[in-house]
Residue frames relative to the residue before (quaternion, step in Angstrom):
aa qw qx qy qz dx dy dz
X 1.0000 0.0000 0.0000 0.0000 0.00 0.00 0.00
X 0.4828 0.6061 -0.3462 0.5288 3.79 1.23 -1.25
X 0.9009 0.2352 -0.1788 0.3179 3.82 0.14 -1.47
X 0.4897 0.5617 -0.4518 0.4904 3.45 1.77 0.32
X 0.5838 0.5659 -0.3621 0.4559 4.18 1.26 -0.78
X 0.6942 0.4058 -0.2790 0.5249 3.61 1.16 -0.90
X 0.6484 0.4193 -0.3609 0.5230 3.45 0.33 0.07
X 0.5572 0.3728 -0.4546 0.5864 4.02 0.73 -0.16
X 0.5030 0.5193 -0.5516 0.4160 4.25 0.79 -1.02
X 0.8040 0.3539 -0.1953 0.4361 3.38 -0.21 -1.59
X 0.6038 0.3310 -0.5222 0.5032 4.25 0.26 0.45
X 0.6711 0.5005 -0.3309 0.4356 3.51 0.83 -0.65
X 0.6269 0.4114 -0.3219 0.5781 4.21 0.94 -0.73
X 0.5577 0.6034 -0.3611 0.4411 3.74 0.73 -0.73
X 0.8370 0.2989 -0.1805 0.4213 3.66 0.68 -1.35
X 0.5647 0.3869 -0.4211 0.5950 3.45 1.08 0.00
X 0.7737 0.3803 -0.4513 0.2305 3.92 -0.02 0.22
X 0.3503 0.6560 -0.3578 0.5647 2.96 2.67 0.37
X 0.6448 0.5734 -0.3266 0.3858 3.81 0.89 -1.37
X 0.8574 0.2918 -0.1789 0.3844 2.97 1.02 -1.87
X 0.5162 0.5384 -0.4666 0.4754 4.05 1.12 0.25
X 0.5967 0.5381 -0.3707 0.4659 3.93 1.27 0.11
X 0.5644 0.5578 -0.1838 0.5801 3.28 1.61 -0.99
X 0.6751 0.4165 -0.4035 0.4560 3.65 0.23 -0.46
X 0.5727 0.4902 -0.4100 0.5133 3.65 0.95 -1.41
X 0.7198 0.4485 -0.4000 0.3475 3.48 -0.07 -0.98
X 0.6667 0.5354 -0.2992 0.4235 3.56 0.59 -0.91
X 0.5515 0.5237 -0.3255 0.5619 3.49 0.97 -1.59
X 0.7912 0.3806 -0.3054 0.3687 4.01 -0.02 -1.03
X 0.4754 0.6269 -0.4326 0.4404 3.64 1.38 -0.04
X 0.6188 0.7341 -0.1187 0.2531 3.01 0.66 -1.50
X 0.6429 0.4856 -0.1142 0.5812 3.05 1.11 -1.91
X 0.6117 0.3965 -0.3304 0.5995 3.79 0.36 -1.72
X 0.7770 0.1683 -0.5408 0.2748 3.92 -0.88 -0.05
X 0.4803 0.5553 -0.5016 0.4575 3.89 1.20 -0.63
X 0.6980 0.4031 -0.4256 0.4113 4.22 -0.13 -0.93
X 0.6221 0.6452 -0.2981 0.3283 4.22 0.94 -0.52
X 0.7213 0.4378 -0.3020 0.4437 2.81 1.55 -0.94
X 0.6195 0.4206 -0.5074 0.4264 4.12 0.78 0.21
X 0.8901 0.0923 -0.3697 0.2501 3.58 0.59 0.55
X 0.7634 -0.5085 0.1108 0.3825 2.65 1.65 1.46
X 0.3979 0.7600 -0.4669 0.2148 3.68 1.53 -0.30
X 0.1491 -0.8601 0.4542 0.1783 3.53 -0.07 0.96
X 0.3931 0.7530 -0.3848 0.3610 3.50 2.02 -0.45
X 0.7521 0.1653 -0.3427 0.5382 3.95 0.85 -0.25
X 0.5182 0.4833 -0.5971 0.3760 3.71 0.21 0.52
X 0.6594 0.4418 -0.3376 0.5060 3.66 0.71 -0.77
X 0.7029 0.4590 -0.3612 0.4058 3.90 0.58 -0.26
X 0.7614 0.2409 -0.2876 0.5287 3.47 0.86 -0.85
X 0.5253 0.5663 -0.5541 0.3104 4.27 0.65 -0.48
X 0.2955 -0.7008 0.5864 0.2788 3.61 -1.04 0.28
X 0.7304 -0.5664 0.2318 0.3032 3.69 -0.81 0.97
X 0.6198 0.5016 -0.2341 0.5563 3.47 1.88 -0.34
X 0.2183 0.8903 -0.3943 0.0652 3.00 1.06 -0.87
X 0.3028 0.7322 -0.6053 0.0758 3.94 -0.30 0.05
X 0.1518 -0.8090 0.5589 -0.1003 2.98 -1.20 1.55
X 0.3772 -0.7664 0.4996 0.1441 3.74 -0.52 1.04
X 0.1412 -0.7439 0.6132 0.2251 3.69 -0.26 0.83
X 0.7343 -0.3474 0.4073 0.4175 3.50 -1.67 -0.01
X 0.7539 0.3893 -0.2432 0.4699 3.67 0.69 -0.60
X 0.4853 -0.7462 0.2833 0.3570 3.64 1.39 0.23
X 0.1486 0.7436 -0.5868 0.2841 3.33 1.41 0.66
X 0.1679 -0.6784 0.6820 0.2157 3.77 -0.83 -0.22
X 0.0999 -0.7613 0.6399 0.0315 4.19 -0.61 0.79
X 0.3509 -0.5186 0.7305 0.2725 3.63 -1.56 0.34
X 0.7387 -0.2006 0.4382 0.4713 3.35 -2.25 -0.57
X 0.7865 0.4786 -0.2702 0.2816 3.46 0.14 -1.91
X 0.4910 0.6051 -0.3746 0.5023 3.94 1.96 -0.71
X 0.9271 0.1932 -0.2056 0.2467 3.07 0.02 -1.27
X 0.3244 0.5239 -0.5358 0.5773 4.16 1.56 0.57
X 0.7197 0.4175 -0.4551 0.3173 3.81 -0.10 -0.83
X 0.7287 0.5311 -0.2656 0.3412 3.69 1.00 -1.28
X 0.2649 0.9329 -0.1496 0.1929 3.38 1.79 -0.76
X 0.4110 0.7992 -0.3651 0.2430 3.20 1.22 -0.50
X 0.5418 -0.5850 0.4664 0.3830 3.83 -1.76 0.18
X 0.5400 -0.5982 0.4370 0.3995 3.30 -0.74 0.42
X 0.5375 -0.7024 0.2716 0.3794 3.40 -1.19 1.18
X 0.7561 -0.0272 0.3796 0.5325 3.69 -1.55 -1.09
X 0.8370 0.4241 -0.1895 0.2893 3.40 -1.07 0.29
X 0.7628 0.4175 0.0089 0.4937 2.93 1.31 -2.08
X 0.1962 0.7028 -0.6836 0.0156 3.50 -0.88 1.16
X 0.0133 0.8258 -0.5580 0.0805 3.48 -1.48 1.34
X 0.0727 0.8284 -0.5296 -0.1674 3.47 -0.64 0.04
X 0.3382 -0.8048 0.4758 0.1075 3.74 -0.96 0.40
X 0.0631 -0.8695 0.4897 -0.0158 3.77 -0.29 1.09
X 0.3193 -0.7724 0.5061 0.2127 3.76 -1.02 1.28
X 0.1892 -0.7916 0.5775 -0.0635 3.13 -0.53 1.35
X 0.8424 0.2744 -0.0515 0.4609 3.62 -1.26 -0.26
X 0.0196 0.8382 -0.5394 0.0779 3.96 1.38 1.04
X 0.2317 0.6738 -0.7017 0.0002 3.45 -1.39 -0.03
X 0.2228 -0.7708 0.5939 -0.0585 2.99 -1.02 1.67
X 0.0606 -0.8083 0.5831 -0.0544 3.83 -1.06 0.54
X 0.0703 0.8576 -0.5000 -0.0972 3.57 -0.16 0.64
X 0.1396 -0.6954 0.7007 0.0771 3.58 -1.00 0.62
X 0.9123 0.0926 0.1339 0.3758 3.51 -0.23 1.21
X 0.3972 -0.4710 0.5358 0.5773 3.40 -0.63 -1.79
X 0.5984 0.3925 -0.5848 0.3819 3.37 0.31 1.17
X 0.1797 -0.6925 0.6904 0.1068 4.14 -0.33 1.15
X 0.1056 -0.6203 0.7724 0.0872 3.12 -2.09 0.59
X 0.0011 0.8085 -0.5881 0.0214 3.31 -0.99 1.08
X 0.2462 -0.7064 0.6630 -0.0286 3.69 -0.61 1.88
X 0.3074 0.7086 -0.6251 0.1126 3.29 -1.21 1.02
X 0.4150 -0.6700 0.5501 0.2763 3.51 -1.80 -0.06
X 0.3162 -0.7532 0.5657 0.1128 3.13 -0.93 1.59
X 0.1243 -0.9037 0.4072 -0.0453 3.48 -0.54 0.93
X 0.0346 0.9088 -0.3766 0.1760 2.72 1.14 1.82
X 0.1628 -0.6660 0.7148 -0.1378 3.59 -1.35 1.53
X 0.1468 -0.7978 0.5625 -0.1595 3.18 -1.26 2.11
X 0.0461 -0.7776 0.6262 -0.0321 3.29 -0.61 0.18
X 0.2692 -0.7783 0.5618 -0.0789 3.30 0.07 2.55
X 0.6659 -0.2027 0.3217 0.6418 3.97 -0.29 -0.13
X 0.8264 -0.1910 0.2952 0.4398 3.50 -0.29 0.99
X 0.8359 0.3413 -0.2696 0.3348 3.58 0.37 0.42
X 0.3880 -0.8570 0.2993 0.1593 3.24 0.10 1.19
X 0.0169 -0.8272 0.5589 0.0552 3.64 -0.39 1.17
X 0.2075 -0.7746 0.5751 0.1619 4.31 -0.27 1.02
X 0.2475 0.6652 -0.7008 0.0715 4.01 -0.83 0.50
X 0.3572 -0.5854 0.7245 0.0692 3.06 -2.13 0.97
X 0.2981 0.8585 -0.4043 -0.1036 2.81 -1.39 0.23
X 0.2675 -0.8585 0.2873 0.3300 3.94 0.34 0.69
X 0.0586 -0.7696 0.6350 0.0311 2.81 -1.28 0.90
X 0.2976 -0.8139 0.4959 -0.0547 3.62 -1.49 1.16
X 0.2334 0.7765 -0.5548 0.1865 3.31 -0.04 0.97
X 0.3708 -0.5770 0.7208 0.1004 2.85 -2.34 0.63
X 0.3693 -0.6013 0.7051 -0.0698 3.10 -2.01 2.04
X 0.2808 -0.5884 0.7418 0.1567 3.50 -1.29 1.01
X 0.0322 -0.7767 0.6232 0.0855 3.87 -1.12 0.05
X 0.0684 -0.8139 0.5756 -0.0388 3.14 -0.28 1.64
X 0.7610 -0.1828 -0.0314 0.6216 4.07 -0.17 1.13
X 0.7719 -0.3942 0.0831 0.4918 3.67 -0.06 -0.56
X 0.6133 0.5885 -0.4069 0.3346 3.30 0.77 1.07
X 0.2864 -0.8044 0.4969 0.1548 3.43 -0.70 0.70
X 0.0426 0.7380 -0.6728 -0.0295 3.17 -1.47 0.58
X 0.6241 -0.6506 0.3828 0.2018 3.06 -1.83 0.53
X 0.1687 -0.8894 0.4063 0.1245 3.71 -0.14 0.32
X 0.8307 0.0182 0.1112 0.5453 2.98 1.20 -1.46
X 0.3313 0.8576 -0.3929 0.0199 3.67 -0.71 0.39
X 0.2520 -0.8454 0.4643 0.0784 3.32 -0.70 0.99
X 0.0258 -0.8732 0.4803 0.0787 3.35 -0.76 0.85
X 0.1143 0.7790 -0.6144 -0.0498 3.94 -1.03 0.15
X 0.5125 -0.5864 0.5605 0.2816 4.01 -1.56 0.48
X 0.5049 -0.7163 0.4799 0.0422 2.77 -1.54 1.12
X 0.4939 -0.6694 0.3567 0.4252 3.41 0.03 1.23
X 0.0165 0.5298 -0.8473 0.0339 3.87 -2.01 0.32
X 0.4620 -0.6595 0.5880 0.0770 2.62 -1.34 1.24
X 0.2385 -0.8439 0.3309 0.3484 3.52 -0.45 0.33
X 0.7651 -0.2907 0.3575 0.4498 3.63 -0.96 -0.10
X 0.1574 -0.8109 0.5408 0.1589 3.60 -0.58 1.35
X 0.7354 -0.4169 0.4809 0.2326 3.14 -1.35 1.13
X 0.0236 -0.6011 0.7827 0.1597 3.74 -1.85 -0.34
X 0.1304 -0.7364 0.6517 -0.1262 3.12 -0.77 1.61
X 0.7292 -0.5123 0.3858 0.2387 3.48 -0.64 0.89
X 0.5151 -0.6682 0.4299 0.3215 4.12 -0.65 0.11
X 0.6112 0.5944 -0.1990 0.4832 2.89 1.48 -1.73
X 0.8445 0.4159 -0.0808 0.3275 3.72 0.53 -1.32
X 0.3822 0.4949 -0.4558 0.6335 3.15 2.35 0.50
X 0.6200 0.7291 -0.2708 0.1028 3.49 0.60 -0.75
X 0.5591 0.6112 -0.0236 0.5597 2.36 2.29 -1.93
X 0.5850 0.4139 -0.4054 0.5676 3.93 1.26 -0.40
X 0.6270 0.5322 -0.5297 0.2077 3.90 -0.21 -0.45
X 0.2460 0.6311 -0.6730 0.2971 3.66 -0.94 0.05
X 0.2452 -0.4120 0.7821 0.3980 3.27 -2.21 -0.32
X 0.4961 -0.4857 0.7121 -0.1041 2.39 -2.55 1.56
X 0.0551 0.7854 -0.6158 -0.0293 4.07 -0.97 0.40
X 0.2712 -0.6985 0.6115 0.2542 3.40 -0.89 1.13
X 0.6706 0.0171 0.0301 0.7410 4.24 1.64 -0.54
X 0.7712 -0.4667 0.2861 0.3250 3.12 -1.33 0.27
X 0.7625 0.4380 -0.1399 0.4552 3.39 1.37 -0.45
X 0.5418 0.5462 -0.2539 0.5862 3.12 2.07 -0.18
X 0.1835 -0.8983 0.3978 0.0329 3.22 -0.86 0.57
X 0.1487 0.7602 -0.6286 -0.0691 4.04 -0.22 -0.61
X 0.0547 -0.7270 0.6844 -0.0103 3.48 -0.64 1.12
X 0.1286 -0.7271 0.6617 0.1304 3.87 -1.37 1.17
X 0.0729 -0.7490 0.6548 0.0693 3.26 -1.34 0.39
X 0.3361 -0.3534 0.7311 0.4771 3.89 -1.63 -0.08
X 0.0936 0.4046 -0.8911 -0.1831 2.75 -2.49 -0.09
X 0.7466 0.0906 -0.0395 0.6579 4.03 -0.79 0.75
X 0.7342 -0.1003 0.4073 0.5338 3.10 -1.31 -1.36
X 0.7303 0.4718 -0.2512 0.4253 4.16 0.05 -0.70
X 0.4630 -0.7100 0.5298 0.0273 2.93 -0.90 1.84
X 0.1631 0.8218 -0.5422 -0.0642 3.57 -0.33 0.53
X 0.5852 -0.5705 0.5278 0.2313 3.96 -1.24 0.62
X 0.1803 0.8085 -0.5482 -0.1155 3.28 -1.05 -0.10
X 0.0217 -0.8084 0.5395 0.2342 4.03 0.06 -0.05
X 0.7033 -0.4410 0.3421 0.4403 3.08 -1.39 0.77
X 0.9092 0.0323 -0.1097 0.4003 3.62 -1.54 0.86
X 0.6782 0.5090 -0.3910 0.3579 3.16 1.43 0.83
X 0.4918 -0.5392 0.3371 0.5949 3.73 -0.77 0.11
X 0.7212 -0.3153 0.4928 0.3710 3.79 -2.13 0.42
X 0.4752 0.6567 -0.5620 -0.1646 3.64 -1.69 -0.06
X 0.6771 -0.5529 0.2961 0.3848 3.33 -1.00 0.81
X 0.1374 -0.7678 0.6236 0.0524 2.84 -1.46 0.77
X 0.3397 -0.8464 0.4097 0.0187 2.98 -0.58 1.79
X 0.2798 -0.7767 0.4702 0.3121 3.98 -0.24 0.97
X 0.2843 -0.7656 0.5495 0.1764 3.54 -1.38 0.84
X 0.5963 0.1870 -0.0788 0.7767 3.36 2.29 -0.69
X 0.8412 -0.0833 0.4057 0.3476 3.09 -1.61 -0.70
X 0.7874 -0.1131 0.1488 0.5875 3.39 0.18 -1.41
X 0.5878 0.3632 -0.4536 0.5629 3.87 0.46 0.48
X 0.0012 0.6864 -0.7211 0.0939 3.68 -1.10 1.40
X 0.4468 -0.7229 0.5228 0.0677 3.55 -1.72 0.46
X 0.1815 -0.5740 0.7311 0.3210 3.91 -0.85 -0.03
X 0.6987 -0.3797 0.5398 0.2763 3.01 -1.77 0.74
X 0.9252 0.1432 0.0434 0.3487 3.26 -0.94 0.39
X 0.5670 0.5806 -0.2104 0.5452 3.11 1.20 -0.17
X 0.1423 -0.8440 0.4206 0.3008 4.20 -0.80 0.34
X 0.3658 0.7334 -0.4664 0.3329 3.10 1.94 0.18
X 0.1826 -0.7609 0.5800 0.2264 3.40 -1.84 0.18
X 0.1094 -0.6295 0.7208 0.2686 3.94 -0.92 0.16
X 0.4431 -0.6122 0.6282 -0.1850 2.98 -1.56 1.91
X 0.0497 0.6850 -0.7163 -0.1231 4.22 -0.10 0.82
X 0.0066 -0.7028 0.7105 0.0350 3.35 -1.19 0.51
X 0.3153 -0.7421 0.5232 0.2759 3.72 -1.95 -0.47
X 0.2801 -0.8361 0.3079 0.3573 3.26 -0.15 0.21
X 0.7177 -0.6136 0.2339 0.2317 3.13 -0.36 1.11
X 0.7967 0.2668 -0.0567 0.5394 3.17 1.12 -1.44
X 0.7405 0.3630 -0.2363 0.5138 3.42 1.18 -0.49
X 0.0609 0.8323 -0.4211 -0.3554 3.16 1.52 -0.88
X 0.0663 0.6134 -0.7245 0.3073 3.68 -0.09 1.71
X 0.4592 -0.6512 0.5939 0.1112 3.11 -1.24 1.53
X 0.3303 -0.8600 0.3870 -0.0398 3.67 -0.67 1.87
X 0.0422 0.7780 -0.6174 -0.1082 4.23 0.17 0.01
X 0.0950 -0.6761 0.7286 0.0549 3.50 -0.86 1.36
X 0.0973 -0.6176 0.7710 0.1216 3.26 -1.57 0.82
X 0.1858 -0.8015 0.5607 -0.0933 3.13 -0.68 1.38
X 0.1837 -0.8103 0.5168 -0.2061 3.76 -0.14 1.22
X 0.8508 -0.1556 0.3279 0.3801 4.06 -0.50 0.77
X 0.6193 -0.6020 0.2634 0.4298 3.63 1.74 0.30
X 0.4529 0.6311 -0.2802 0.5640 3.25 1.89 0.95
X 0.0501 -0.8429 0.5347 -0.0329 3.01 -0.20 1.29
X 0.0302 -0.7621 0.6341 0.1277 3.89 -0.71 0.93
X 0.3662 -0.7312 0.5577 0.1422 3.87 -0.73 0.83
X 0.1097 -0.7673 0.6317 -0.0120 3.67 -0.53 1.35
X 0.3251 -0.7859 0.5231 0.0553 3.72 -0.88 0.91
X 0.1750 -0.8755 0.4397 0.0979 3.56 -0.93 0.70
């Protein structure tokens, strides 16, 4: 009896990892067919696969229904040719509710000028006999550093000093070579990479330190600027 129950286990795990490696393709190929609709607008597969509840988070944190995102739909203007591929899939099923986590790997072409952005988006399918439909999804862009600047020797120079956010806080700059690097008290050093003149970056990171002067006092100023948060560091 033991070796007839283990042998239904294994026909029974066997067919759901057939069901659910058919399901992913299928899902993974949704995906793609609504990303290729949206440069010329084909609203005929948003309205087939979005489920009527749908609510989708853009990157900018708008929240949209179905009725938002068919109306906004449009081809892409004059000028603009793009297309957008799902890369990096990951499927999960719970049931008949699927989550799919990928990277959208969009490539534009503004008037001749080429703009590359990623970006990940996550959503959740309901599956109602064999059809899928969207329900939920959230998107946001994947950081890129930008292009570093060339900022003079002389005018990194003029930023070093120690900085205080209080008397016990700190931000010490230094040169090392040519490369400005940060340090706060009891932390490790890292470059800081210039994007202008006076507004430099951490790798990876979207915050900025800002050298400024003050105008009225003229005391030399480090903004660490954060998400539209500005802490002031003194010198």
């Amino acid at each position: 009896m033991r070796i007839i129950c283990f042998l239904l286990l294994l026909i029974s795990n066997g067919a759901f990892a057939q069901q659910f490696e058919k399901d992913s393709a299928t899902l993974i190929g949704i995906t793609q067919a609504l990303v290729d609709a949206i440069a010329p607008g084909d609203t005929a597969v948003w309205i087939r696969y979005l489920h009527p509840d749908c609510i989708y988070t853009a990157e900018d944190g708008t929240v949209k229904r179905k009725p938002d995102l068919i109306k906004e739909l449009q081809p892409l203007p004059a000028g603009y040719v793009g297309n957008i591929k799902v890369t990096q899939p990951h499927v999960l099923a719970f049931g008949n509710t699927y989550i799919v986590n990928y990277v959208a790997d969009e490539n534009l072409d503004l008037y001749q000028q080429h703009i590359h952005t990623q970006y990940i988006e996550i959503q959740t399918y309901l599956k109602n006999g064999d059809q899928f439909q969207l329900a939920a999804s959230e998107i946001f862009e994947l950081f890129a550093d930008p292009t570093p600047a060339a900022v003079p020797l002389a005018t990194l120079q003029k930023y070093t000093g120690t900085y205080h956010l209080s008397p016990e806080v700190t931000y010490t700059i230094t040169l090392q070579g040519n490369q400005l690097m940060g340090q706060r008290n009891g932390r490790a050093a890292v470059q800081l990479i210039p994007e202008t003149e006076n507004v430099f970056y951490i790798k990876g990171q979207r915050g900025r330190k800002i050298f400024v002067q003050d105008a009225a006092t003229k005391t030399s100023l480090l903004i660490d600027r954060r998400n539209g948060n500005d802490l002031v560091w003194k010198k």
